[in-house]
C-alpha positions in Angstrom: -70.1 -14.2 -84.0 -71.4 -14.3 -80.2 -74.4 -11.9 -80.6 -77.1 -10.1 -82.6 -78.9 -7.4 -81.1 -82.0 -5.7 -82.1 -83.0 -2.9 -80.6 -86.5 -1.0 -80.6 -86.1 3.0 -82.0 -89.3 3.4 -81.7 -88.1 5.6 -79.3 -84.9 8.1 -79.3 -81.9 6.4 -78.5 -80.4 8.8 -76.1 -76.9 9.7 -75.5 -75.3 9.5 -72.1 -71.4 10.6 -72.4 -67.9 9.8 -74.0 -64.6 10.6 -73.4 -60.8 9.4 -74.5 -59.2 8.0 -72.2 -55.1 8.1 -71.9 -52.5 6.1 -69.8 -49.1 6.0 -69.8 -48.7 3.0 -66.6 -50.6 -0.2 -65.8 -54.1 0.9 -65.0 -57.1 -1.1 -63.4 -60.3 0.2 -63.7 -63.0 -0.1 -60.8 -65.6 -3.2 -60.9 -68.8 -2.0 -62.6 -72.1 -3.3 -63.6 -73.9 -1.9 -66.7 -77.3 -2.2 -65.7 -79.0 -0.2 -69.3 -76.7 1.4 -70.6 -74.2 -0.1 -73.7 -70.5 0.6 -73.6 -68.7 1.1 -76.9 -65.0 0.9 -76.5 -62.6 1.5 -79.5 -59.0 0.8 -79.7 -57.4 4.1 -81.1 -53.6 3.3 -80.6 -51.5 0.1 -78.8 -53.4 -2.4 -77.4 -55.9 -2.6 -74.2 -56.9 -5.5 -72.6 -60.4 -5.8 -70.7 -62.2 -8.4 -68.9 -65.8 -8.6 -69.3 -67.2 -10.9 -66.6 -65.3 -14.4 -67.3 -64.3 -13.2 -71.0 -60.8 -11.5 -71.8 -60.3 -9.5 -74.6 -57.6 -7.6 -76.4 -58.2 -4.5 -78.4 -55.6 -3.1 -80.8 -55.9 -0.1 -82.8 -59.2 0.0 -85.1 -60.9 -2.6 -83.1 -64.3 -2.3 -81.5 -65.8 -3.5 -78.3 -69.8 -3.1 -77.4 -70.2 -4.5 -74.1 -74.0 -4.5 -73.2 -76.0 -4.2 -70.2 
C-alpha cells in the first residue's frame, strides 16, 4: 500500500462532476494538474492504462484508481 489518507469532514465533502467515459480507438487524454480536487477512476470493462506523473498503471474491470491532488 502507497498511501493513507485522512481527510477532515468537518466540513461537507462536496461533489464536483462524473461521467463514463467510452472509446472505441487509441485515445490520449490532455496533461492536467489536480490542484484540490481527487479523481476516482474505475475500470468498468477491458483495460485502461494511465500515467500518473512518473507512475503507469493498468486498470481492468473492477479496479479502482484515486489519483489525489
Amino acid at each position: 500500500m502507497d498511501s493513507l489518507w485522512k481527510i477532515n469532514i468537518e466540513r461537507p465533502l462536496a461533489y464536483y462532476k462524473c461521467g463514463q467515459f467510452i472509446s472505441s480507438e487509441d485515445w490520449k487524454h490532455k496533461h492536467m494538474q489536480l490542484s484540490r480536487d481527487f479523481e476516482l477512476i474505475i475500470g468498468l470493462q477491458q483495460s485502461i492504462f494511465i500515467q500518473v506523473g512518473s507512475s503507469q498503471y493498468e486498470l481492468q474491470q473492477g479496479d479502482v484508481l484515486l489519483i489525489p491532488p
